[in-house]
C-alpha positions as CSV (number, residue, x, y, z in Angstrom):
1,X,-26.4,53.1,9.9
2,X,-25.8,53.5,5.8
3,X,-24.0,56.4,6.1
4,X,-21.0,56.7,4.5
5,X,-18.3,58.5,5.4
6,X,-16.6,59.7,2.0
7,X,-13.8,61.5,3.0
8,X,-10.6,59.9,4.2
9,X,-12.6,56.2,2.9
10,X,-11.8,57.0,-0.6
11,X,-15.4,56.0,-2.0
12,X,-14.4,52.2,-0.8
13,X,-18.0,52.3,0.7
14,X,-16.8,52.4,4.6
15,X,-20.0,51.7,7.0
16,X,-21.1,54.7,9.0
17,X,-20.5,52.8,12.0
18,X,-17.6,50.6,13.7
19,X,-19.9,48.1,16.0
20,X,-21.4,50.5,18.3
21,X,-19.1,53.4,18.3
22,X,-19.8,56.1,15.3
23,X,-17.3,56.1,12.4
24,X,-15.3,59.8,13.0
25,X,-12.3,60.6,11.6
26,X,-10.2,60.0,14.9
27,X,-11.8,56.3,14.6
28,X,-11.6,55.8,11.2
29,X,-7.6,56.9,11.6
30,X,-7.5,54.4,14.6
31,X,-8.9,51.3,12.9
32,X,-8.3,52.3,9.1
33,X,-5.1,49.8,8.7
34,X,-7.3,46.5,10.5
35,X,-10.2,47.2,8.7
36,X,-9.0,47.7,5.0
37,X,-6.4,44.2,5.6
38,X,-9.7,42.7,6.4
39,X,-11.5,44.1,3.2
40,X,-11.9,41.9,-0.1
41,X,-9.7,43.7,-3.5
42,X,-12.5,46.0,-4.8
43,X,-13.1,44.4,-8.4
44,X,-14.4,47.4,-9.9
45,X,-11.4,49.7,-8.7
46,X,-8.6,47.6,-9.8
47,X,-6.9,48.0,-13.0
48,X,-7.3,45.8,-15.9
49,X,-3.7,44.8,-15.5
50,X,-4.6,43.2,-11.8
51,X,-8.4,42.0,-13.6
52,X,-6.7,39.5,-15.6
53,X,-4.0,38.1,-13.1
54,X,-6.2,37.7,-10.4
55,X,-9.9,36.5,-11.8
56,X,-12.9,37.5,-9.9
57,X,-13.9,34.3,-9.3
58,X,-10.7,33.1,-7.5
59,X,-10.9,35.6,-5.3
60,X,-14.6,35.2,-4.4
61,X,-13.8,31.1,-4.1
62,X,-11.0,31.9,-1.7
63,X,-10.8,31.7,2.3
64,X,-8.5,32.3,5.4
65,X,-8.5,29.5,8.2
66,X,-6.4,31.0,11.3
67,X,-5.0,28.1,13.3
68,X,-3.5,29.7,16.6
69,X,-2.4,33.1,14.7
70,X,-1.0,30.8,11.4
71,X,-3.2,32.0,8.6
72,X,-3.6,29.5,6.1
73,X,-5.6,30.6,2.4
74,X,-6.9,28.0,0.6
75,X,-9.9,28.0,-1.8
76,X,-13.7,27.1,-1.0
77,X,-13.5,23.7,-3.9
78,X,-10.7,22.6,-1.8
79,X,-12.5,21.8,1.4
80,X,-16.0,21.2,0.0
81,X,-14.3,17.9,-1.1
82,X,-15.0,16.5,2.2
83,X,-18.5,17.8,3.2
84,X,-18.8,15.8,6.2
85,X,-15.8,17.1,7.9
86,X,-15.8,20.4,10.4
87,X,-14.2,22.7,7.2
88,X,-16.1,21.0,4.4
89,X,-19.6,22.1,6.1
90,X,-20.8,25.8,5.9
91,X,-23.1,25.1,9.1
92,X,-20.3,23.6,10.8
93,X,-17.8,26.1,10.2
94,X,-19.8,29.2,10.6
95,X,-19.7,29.7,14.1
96,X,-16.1,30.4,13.9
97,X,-16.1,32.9,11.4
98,X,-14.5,36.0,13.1
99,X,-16.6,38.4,10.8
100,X,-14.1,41.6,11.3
101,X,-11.4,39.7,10.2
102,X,-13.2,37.7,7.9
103,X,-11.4,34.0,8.8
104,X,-12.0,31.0,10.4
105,X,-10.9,30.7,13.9
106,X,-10.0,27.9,15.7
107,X,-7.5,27.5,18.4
108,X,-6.1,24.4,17.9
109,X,-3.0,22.2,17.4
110,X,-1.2,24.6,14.9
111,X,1.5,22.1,13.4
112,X,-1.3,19.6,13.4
113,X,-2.9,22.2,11.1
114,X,-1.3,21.9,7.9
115,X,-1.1,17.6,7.6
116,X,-4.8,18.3,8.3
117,X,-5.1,20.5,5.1
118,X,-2.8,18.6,3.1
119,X,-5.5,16.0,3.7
120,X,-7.7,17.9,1.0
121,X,-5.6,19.1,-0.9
122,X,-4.1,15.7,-1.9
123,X,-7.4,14.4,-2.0
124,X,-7.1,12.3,1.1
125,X,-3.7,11.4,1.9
126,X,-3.1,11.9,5.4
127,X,0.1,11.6,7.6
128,X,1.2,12.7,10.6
129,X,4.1,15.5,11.2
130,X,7.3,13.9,13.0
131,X,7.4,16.4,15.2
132,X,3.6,15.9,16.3
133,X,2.3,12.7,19.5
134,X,0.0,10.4,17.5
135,X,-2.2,10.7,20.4
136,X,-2.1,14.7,20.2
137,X,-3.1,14.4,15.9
138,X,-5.5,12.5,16.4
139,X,-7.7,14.7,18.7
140,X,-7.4,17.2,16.1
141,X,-8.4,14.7,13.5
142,X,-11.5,14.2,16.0
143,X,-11.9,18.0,16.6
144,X,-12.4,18.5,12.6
145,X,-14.5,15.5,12.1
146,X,-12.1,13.7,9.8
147,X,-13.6,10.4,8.9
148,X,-13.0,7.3,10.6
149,X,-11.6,5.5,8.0
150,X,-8.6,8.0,7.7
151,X,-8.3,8.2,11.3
152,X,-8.1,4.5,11.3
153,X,-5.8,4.2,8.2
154,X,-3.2,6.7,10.0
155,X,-3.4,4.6,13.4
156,X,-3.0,1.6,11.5
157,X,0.3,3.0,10.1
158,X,1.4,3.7,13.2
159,X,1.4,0.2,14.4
160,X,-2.2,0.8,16.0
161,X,-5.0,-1.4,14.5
162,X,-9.0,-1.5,15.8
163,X,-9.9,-5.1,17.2
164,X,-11.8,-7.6,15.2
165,X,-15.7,-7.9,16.1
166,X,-15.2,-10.8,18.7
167,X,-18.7,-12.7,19.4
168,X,-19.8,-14.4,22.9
169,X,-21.4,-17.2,23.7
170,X,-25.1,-17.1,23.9
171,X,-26.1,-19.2,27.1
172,X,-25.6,-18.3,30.8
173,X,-23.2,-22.1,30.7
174,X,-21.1,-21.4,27.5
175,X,-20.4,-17.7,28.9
176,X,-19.4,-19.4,31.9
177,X,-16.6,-21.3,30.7
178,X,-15.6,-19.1,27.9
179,X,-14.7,-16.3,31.2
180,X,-12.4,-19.5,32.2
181,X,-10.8,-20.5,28.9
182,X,-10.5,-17.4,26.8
183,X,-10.6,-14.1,28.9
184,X,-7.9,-12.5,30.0
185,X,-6.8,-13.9,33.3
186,X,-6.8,-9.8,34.5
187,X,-10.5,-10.0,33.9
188,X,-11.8,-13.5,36.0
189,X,-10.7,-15.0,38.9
190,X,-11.5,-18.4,37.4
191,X,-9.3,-17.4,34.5
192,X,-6.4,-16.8,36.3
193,X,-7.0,-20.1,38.5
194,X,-7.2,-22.1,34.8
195,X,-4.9,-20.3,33.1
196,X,-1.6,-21.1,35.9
197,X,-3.2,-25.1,35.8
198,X,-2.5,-25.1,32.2
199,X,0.8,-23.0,32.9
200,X,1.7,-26.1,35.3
201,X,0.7,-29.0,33.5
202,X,2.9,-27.9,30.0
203,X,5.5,-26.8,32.3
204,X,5.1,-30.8,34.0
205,X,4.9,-32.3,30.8
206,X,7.6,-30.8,29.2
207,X,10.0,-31.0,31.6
208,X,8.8,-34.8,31.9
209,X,9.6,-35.1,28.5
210,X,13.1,-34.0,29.1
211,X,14.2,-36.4,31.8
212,X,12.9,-39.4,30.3
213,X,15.6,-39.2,27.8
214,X,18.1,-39.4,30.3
215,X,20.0,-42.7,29.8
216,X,19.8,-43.7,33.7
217,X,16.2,-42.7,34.3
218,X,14.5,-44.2,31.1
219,X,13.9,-47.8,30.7
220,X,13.9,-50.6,28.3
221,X,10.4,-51.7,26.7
222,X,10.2,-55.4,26.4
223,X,8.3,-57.4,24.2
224,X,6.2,-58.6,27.6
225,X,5.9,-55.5,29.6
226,X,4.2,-52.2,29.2
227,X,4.4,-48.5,30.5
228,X,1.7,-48.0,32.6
229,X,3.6,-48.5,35.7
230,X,6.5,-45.8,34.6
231,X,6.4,-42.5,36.4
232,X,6.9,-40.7,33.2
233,X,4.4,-42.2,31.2
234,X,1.9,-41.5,34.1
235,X,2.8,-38.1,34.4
236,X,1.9,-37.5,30.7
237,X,-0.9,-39.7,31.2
238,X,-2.6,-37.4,33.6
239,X,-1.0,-34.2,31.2
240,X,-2.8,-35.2,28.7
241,X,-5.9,-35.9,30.3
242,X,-6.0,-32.5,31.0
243,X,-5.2,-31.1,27.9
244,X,-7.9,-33.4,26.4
245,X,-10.7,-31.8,28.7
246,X,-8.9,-28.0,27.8
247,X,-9.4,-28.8,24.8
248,X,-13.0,-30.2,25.8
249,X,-14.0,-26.7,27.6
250,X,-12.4,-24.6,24.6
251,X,-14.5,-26.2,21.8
252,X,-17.6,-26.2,24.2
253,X,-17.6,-22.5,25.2
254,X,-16.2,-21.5,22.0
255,X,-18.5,-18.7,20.0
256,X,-16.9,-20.1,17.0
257,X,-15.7,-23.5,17.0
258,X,-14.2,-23.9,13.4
259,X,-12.7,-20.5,13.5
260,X,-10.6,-22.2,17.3
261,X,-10.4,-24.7,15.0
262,X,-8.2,-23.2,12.7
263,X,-6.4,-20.7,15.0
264,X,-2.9,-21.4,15.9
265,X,-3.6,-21.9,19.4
266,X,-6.3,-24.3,19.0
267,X,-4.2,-26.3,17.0
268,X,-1.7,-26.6,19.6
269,X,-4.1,-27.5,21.9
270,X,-5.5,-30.3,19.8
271,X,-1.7,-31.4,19.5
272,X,-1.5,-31.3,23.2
273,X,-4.1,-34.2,23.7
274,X,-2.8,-36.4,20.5
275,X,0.1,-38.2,21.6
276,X,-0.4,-40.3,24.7
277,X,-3.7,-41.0,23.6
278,X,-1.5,-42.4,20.5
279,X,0.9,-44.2,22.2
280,X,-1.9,-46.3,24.3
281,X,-3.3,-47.4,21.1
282,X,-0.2,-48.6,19.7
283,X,0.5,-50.1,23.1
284,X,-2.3,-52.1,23.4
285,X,-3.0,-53.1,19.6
286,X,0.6,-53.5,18.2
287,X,2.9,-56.3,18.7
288,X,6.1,-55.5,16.7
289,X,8.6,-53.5,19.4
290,X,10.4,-52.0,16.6
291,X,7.2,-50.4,15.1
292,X,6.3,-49.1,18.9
293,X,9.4,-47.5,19.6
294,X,9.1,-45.7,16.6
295,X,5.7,-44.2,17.0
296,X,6.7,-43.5,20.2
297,X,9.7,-41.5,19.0
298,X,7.7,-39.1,16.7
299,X,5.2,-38.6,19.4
300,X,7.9,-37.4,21.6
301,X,9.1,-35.0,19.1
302,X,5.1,-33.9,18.5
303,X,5.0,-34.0,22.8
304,X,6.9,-30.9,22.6
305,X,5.5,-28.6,20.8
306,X,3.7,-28.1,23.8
307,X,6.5,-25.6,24.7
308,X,4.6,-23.3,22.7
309,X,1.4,-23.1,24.2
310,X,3.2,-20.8,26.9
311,X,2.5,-17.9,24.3
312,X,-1.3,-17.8,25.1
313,X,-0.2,-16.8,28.5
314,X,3.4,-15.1,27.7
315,X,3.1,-11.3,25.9
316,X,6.6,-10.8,25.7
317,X,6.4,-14.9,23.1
318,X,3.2,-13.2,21.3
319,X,5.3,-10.2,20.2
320,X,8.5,-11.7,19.5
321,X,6.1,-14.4,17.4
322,X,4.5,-10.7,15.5
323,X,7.5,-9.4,15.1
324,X,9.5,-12.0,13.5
325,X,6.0,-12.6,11.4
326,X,6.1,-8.7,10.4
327,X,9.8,-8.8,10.3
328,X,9.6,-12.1,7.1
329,X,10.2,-10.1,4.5
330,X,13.7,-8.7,5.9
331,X,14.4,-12.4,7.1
332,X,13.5,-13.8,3.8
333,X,16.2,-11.6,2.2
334,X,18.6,-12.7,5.0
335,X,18.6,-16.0,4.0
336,X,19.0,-15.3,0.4
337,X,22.2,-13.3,0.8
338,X,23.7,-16.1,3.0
339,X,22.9,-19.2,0.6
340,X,24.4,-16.8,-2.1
341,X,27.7,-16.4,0.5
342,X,27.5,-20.1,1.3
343,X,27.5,-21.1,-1.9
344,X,30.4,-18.5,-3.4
345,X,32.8,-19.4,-0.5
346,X,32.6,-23.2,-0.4
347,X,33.2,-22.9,-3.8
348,X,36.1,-20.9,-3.5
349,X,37.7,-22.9,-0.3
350,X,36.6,-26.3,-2.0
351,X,39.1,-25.3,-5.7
352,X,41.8,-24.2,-3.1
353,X,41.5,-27.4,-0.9
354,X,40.7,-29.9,-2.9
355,X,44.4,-30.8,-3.6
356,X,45.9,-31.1,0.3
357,X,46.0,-34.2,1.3
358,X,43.5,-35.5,3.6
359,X,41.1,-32.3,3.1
360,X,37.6,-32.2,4.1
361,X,36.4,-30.3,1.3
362,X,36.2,-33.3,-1.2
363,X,33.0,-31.4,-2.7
364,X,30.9,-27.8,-3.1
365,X,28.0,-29.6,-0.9
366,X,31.0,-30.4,2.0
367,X,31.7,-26.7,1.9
368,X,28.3,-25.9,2.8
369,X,28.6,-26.9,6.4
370,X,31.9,-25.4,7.0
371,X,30.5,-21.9,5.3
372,X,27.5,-22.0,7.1
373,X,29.3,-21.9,10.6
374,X,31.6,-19.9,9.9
375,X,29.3,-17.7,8.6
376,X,27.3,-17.3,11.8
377,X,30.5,-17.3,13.5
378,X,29.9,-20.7,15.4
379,X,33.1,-22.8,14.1
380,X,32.6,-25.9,15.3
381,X,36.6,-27.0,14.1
382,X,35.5,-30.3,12.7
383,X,36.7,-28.6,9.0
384,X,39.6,-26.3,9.1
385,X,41.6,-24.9,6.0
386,X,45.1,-25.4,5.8
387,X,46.3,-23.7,3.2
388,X,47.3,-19.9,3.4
389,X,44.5,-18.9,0.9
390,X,42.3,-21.0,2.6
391,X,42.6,-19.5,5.8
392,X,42.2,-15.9,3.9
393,X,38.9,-16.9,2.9
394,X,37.7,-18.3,5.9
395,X,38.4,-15.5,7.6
396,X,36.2,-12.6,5.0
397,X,33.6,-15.6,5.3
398,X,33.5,-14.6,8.8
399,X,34.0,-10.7,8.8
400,X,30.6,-11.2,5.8
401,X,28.7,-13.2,8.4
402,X,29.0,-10.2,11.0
403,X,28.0,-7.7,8.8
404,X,25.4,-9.8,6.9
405,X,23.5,-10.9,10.5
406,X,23.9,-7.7,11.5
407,X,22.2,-5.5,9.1
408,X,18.6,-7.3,9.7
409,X,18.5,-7.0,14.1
410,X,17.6,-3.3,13.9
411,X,14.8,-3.6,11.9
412,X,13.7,-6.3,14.1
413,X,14.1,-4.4,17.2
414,X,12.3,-2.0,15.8
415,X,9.4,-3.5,15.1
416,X,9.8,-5.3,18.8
417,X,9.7,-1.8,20.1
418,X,6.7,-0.8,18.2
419,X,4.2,-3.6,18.7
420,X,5.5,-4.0,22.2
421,X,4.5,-0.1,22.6
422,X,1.2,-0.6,20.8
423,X,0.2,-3.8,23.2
424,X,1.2,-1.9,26.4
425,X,-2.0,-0.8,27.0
426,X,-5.0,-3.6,27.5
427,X,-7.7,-3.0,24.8
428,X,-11.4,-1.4,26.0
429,X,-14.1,-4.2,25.1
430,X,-17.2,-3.3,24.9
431,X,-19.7,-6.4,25.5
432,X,-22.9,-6.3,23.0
433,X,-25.9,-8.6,23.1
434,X,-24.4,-10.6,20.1
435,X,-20.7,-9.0,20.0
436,X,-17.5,-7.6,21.7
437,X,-16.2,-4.3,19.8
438,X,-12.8,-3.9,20.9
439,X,-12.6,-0.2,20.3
440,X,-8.6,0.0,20.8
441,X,-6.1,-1.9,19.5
442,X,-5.9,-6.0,20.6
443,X,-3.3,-8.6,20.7
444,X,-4.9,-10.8,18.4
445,X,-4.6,-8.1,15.4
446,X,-0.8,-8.0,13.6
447,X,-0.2,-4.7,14.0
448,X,1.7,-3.6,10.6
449,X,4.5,-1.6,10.8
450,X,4.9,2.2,11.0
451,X,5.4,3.8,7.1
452,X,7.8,6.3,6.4
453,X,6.8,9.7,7.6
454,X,6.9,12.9,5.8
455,X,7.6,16.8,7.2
456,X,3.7,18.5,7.0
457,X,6.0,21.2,5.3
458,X,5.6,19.6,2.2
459,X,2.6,21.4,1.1
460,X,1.1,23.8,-1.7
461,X,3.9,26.7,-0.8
462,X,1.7,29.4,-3.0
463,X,-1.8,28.6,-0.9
464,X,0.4,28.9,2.6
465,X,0.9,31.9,4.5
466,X,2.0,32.1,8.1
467,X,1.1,35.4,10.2
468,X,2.5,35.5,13.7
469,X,1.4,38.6,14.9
């Protein structure tokens, strides 16, 4: 088995056999390209030239990972940066070691391949190829036991974000009405039966809210008469008794009552149950009309923020709501650049006006109003230049507003697009004795916005060799 056959092997040390068939010359002929490719440089046959450009120790430090037939050479220090991964482990690794080639097999993903090695050799930057489905790289990123963290980090940059730890109630009754109030209504039959009662009662109260304020259906509070009796007043009567024992049921089979508390939603629902039991205090406790009407005004105007407890039940309001939220930034800016194109043209319209007779623009703070409309392209007509100039810069006022509103509405589709995409799918709960794990992505998480991607080509070019055949 130690032979050695001397002749056509050149004193390279070539083993007496190949497998089980005996080294001859017509083998050795046969196999002689394969097997010297596969061969490491002989240190003590090369020349001192090639002893001091190549280094033993590179050399000995250096390995071949073949991804589909794309060889890839990188050095041993680079993946034992990461010895909890597939690569970074010897045990792992070795049971694809092809020993005749001397590389690491895997047939994978190959243009997954490289992002995945970029992710040691920029010490643990990952990002996904363009050209590559997010759901595709990250099986791969499973497959060679990338952490969880990365994975997580390059989900979350793709608008994909893993579901706070969401408790349950402890007792049989607070699990009871937590199914009604806050599970989805896909999950309980009571929670759909609640959730369209509560759809009803804002849709009742609102539109209650509405009518009254019409001139020939409201009617006149007098010093000796009271409410009770008005249709209106009862239908928010019996609104708001409901929305008081929501509220009631929420707080009861809440894990967390502070943390409802504080949320947006239970806020809503808190404001939901305020106003008419408001206006019967001041009915019953306060004399002066005057002072009535005008509590009653405000809680009108508080009555209808009701409107927006349709978003717990509306998916389409919860991701316009996230993306506006995500999209603050680029609205922010919006509203800069306007007050700076408000406050430039009114200027300039006010110094060209202010001599006609019977202008408008009698001030800079006039011209705010008009340069706001115009801006957005409403033009209401109650101020109109009348000069030549004027009319000049009215109309680039206008042609600024289009192309100021319109730069912002992509990047807000966008990011409609996205988080609509990442909420398409309902998230996997999985119930614990003391917690819910939502293992996917929820709607209660802000999904952040996708970063800027770059090609996986942008690697170490010198460590990177592709072999196709």
């Amino acid at each position: 088995m130690e032979a050695v056959w001397a002749g056509a092997g050149g004193g390279l040390g070539v083993p007496g056999t190949y497998g089980d068939v005996p080294l001859t010359p017509t083998t050795l002929r046969r196999n002689y390209a394969a097997w010297f490719r596969s061969q490491p440089p002989r240190w003590r046959d090369a020349s001192p030239s090639v002893r001091q450009k190549y280094p033993q120790s590179y050399h000995r430090n250096r390995v071949i990972i073949n991804v589909s037939g794309m060889r890839i050479e990188t050095q041993l220090d680079t993946l034992n940066r990461y010895p909890n991964t597939l690569l970074g482990d010897e045990e792992k690794r070795r049971k694809y070691y092809d020993p005749v080639k001397r590389e690491y097999f895997f047939d994978r993903h190959r243009p997954s391949a490289e992002a995945i090695l970029a992710f040691y050799q920029t010490h643990g930057t990952l990002t996904r190829p363009f050209e590559v489905p997010l759901d595709v790289f990250t099986d791969e990123l499973k497959f060679f036991e990338i952490d969880p963290e990365s994975i997580a980090q390059i989900r979350a940059a793709e608008g994909f974000v893993k579901g706070k730890v969401r408790k349950i109630p402890q007792t049989e009754t607070q699990r009871r009405i937590w199914e009604m109030t806050d599970c989805s209504p896909e999950e309980f039959f009571k929670a759909k039966v609640f959730s369209y009662l509560c759809i009803v009662f804002t849709l009742l109260s609102t539109g209650a809210l509405c009518l009254e304020t019409i001139p020939s259906l409201s009617t006149v509070l007098t010093e000796d008469q009271t409410r009770f009796k008005n249709a209106f007043f009862v239908i928010e009567a019996v609104s708001a008794t409901f929305f008081a024992i929501e509220v009631s049921l929420r707080l009861f089979g809440s894990p967390d009552i502070r943390k409802y508390a504080r949320s947006k939603l239970g806020l809503l629902d808190i404001i939901s149950a305020v106003p008419v039991m408001v206006n019967a205090i001041v009915l019953l406790h306060v004399q002066d009309v005057a002072t009535v009407q005008r509590v009653l005004r405000y809680m009108r105007l508080i009555r209808s923020f009701r409107v927006f407890k349709l978003s717990r039940y509306s998916r389409g309001l919860r991701i316009i709501g996230e993306a506006l939220a995500n999209s603050s930034s680029d609205i922010a800016m919006l509203l800069v650049f306007m007050a700076i194109l408000v406050v430039l043209f009114a200027a300039g319209m006010y110094f060209v006006e202010v001599n006609v007779p019977g202008t408008a623009y009698t001030s800079i703070p006039e011209g705010f109003w008009w340069a706001l409309v115009t801006m957005v392209t409403l033009g209401y007509g109650d101020m109109t230049p009348t000069t030549g100039l004027g009319k000049f810069i009215g109309s680039l006022l206008a042609l600024a507003g289009i192309l100021t509103i319109a730069l912002p509405v992509p990047i807000i589709v966008t990011r409609f697009d996205v988080i609509y995409s990442t909420n398409e799918d309902p998230p996997e709960e999985e119930a614990g004795e003391d917690t819910r794990d939502d293992l996917e992505e929820t709607e209660d998480e802000e999904p952040t916005m996708p970063q800027t991607m770059i090609s996986s080509d942008r690697l170490i070019p010198e460590i990177i060799t592709t072999d196709f055949s």
